[in-house]
C-alpha positions as CSV (number, residue, x, y, z in Angstrom):
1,X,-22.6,-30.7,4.9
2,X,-21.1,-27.6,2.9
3,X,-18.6,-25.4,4.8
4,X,-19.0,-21.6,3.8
5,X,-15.9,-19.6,3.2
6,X,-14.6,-16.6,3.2
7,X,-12.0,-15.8,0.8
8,X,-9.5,-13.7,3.2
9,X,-6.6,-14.0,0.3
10,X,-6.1,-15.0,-3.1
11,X,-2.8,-17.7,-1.7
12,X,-5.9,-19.8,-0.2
13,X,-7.2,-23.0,-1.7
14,X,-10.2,-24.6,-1.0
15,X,-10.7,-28.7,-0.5
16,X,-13.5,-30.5,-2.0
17,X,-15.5,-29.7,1.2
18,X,-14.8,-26.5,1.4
19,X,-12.5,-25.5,3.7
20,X,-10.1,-22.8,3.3
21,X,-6.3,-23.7,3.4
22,X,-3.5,-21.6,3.8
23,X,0.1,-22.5,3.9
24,X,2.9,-20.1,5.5
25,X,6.6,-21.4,6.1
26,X,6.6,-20.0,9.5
27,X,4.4,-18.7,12.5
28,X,4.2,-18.7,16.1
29,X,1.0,-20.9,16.8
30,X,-1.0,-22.3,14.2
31,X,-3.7,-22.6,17.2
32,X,-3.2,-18.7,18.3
33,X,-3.4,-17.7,14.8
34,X,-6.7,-19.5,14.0
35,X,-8.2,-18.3,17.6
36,X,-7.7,-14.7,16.8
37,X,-9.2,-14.8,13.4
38,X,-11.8,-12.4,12.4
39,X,-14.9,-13.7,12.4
40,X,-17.3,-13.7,9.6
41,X,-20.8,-12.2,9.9
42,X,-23.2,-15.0,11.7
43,X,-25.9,-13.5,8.8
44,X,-24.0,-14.9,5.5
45,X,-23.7,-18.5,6.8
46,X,-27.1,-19.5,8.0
47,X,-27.5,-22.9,10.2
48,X,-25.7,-25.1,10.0
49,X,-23.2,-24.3,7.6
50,X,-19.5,-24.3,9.1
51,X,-17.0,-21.8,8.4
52,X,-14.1,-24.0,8.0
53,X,-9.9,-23.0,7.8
54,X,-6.7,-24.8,8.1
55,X,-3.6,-23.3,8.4
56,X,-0.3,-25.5,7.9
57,X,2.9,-24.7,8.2
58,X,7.0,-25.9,8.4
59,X,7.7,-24.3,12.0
60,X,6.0,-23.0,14.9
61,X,8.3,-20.7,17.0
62,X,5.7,-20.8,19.9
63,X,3.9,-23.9,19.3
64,X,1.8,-25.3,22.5
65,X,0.9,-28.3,23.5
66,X,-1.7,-30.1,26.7
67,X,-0.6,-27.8,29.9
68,X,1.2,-25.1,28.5
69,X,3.8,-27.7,27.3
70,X,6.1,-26.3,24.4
71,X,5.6,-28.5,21.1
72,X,9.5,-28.8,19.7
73,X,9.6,-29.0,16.2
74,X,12.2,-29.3,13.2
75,X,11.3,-27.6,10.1
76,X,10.3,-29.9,7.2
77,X,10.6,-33.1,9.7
78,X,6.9,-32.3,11.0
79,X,3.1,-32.3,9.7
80,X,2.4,-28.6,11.7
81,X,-1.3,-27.7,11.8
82,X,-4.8,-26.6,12.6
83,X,-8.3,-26.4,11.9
84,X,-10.8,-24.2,12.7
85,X,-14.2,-24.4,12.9
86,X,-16.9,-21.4,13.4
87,X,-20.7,-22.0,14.1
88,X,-23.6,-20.0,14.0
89,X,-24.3,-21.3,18.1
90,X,-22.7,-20.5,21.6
91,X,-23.6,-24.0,22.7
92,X,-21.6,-26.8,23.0
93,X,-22.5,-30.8,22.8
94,X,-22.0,-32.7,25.9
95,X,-18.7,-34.4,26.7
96,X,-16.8,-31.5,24.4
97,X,-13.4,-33.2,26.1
98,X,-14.0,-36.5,25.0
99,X,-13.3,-34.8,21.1
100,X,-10.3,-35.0,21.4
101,X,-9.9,-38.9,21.4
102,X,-12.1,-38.6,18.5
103,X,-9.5,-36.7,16.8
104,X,-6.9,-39.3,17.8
105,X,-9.0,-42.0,16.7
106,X,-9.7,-40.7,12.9
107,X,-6.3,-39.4,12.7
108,X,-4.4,-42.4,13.3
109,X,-6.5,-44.0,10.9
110,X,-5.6,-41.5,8.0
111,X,-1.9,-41.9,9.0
112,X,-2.2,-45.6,8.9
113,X,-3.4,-45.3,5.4
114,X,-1.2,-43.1,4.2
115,X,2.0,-45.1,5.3
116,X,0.7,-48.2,3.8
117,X,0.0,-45.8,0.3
118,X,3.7,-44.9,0.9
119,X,5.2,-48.1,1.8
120,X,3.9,-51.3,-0.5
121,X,6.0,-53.7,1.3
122,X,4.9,-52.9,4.8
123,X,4.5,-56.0,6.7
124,X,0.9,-56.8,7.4
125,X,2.6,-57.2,11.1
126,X,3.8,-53.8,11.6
127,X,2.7,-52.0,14.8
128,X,-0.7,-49.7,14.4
129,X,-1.0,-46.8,15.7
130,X,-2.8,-46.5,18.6
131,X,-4.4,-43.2,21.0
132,X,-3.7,-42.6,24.4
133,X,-5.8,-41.2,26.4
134,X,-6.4,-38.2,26.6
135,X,-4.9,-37.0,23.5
136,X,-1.5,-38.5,22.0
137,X,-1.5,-40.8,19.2
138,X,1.9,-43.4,20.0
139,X,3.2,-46.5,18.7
140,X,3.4,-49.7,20.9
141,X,5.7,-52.2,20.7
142,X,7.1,-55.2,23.3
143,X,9.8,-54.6,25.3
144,X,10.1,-51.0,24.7
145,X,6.4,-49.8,25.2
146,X,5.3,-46.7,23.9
147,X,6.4,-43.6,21.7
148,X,4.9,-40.6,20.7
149,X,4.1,-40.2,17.1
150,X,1.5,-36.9,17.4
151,X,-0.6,-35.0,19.5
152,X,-3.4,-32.7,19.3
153,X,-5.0,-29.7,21.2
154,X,-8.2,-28.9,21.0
155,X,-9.5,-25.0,22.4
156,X,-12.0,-23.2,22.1
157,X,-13.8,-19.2,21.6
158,X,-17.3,-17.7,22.0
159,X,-18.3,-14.4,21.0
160,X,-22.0,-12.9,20.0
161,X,-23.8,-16.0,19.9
162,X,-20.9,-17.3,17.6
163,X,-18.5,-20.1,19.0
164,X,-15.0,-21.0,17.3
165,X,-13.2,-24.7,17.7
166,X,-10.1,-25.4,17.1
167,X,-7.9,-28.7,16.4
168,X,-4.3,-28.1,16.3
169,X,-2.2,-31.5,15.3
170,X,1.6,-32.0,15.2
171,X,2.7,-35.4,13.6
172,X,6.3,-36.2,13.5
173,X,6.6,-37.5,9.8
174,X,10.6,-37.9,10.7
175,X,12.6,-39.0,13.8
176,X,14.1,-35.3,15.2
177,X,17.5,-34.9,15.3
178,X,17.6,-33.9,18.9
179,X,16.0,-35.2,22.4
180,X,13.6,-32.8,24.0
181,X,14.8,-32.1,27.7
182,X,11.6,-33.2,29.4
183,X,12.0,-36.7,31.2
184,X,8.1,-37.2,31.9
185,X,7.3,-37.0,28.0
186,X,7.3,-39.9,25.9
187,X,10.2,-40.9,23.8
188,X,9.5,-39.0,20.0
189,X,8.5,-41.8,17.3
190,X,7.8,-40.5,13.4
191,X,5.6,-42.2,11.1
192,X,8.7,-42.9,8.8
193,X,12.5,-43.7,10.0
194,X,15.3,-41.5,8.6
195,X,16.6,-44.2,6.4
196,X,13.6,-45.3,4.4
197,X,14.4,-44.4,0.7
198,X,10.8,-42.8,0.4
199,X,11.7,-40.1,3.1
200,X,12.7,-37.5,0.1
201,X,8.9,-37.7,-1.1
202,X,7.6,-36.2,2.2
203,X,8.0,-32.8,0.7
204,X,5.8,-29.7,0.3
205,X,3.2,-30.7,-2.2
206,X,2.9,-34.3,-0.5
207,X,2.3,-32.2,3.0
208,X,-0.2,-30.3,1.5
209,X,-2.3,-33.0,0.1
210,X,-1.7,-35.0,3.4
211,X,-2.7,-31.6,5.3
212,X,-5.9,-31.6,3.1
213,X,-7.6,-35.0,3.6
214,X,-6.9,-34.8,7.7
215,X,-8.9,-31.6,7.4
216,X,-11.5,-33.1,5.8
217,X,-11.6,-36.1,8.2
218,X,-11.3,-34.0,11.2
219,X,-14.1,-31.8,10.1
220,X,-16.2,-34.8,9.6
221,X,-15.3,-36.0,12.7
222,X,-16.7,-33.0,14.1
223,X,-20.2,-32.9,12.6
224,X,-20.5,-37.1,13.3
225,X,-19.3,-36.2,17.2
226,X,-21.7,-33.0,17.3
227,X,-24.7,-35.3,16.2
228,X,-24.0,-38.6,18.1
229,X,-21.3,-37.9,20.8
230,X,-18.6,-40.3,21.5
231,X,-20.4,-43.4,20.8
232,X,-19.7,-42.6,16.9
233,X,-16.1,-43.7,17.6
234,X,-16.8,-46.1,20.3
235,X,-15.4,-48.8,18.0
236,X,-12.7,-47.4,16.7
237,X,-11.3,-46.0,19.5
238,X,-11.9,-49.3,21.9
239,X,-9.6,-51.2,18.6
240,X,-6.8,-48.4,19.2
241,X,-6.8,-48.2,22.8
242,X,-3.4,-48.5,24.0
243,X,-4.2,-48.5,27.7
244,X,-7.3,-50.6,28.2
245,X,-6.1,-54.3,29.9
246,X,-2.5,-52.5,30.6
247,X,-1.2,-52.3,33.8
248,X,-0.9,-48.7,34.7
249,X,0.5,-45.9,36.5
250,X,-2.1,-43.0,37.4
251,X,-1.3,-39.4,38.7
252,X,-4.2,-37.7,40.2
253,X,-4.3,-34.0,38.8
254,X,-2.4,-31.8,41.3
255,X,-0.9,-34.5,43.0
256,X,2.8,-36.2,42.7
257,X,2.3,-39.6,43.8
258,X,1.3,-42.4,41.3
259,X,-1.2,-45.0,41.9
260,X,-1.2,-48.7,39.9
261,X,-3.9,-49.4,38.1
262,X,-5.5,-51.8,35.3
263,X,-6.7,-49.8,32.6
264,X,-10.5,-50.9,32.0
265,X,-11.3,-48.6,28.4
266,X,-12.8,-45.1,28.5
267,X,-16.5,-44.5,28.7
268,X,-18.8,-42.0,26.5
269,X,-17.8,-39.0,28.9
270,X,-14.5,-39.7,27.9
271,X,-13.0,-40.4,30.9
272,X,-10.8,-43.1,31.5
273,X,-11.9,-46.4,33.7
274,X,-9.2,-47.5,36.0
275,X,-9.3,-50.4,38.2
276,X,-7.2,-49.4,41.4
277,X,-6.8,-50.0,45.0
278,X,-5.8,-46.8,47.1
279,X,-3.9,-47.1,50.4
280,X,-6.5,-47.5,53.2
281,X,-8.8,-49.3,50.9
282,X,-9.9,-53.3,51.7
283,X,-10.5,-54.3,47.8
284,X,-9.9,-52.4,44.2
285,X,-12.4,-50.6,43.0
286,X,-13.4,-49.1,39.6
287,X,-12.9,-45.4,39.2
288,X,-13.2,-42.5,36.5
289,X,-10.2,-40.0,35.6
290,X,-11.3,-36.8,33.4
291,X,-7.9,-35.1,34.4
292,X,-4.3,-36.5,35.3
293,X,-1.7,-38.0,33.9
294,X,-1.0,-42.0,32.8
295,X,1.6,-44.1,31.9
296,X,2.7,-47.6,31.2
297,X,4.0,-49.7,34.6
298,X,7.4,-50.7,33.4
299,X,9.0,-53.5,34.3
């Protein structure tokens, strides 16, 4: 399928598929920015072209991630961006939260491939990277269980008939410098160390390029998950699932006490299946969480 553009300035640069890029050093939300843009005139684009943009960029001073969360970034250490998409209907397919792990899935599979492109010698053994649920991508590894190498957020607009999507992805290419003060979040991972002598060949160009082809994933993502739902990535995303046969721990949405689990995969709504047993409660039983948070048992 054939995005339809429109040229809003002559510093854009349009991808094989035809989406509209646009680079800036620095803005506040590369999601807010893509929200509030103008919307072209439902009449040029007749079903089912897409209007298609991404906007990258080296620093967010307001970026946002799941619940309001700050995303804390370090310029020229970070892939910073977001797609938008713009169709010509209000409606939306069924299951629009399970996108997201969509997202994860292809994305970790374009990040995969580019560190291998980058690094010859990588050991056929090295760690994948895997998604958990609901919408980080992390690494995994014995002993010291799991980091956070990206995340995504996914929101959404409706006006006229029209309706707007939009995928905003972080991906720490290097380690930061400095901790974030949040002791819930996951330890920060990067898909290269500090030290690796290819490091210097993450620049500008090479973001650009990487920014590019995860556009054109994502927005193909997008049209496979609007035609067949979630069971287009079933595969994929069962192979990457960092939490299914884990032991867990499981916080209800708006509550504080955590629950052990077995993680048990995530079904075609999404939601994650949890084996559990509640206080009160004779024998485990299987249950579905669409909102909460999960982590690793430790120990």
């Amino acid at each position: 399928m054939q995005a339809i553009i429109d040229c809003m300035s002559d510093e854009h640069a349009l991808t094989d598929s035809g989406i509209l890029m646009r680079w800036e050093p620095t803005v506040d939300s590369t999601n807010a920015r893509l929200m509030l843009a103008p919307w072209q005139d439902a009449g040029l684009r007749p079903p089912p072209d897409l209007v298609a943009r991404c906007l990258l960029t080296d620093h967010q001073s307001a970026g946002r991630g799941r619940h309001r969360k700050r995303w804390h970034d370090e310029p020229g250490a970070c892939l910073l961006m977001s797609l938008s998409i713009d169709r010509n209907k209000a409606s939306w397919p069924p299951a629009l939260a399970a996108f997201s792990l969509a997202c994860a899935a292809t994305v970790a599979q374009r990040l995969e491939d580019e560190r291998m492109q980058l690094e010859a010698s990588l050991p056929a053994s090295a760690p994948l990277f895997w998604v958990k649920w609901p919408n980080d991508l992390v690494r995994y590894r014995e002993g010291r269980g799991l980091s956070k190498l990206a995340g995504l957020l996914i929101e959404t607009r409706q006006q006229a008939g029209q309706s707007r999507l939009v995928i905003g992805l972080g991906v720490n290419l290097l380690p930061p410098q400095s901790a974030v003060a949040d002791a819930q979040a996951l330890p920060a991972d990067a898909l290269f160390t500090g030290d690796e002598a290819l490091s210097h060949q993450l620049d500008l160009d090479w973001r650009k390029s990487l920014a590019r082809r995860l556009s054109q994933d994502l927005l193909g993502c997008w049209i496979d998950f609007e035609r067949h739902g979630l069971a287009a990535f079933e595969r994929l995303i069962h192979r990457r699932d960092v939490l299914r046969g884990r032991q867990l721990m499981v916080q209800d949405e708006g509550h504080d006490d955590w629950t052990e689990a077995l993680g048990q995969g995530i079904d075609d709504r999404g939601y994650l299946r949890i084996l559990c047993q509640r206080p009160g409660v004779p024998s485990p039983r299987l249950e579905f969480i669409h909102q909460g948070s999960v982590r690793l048992k430790s120990g």
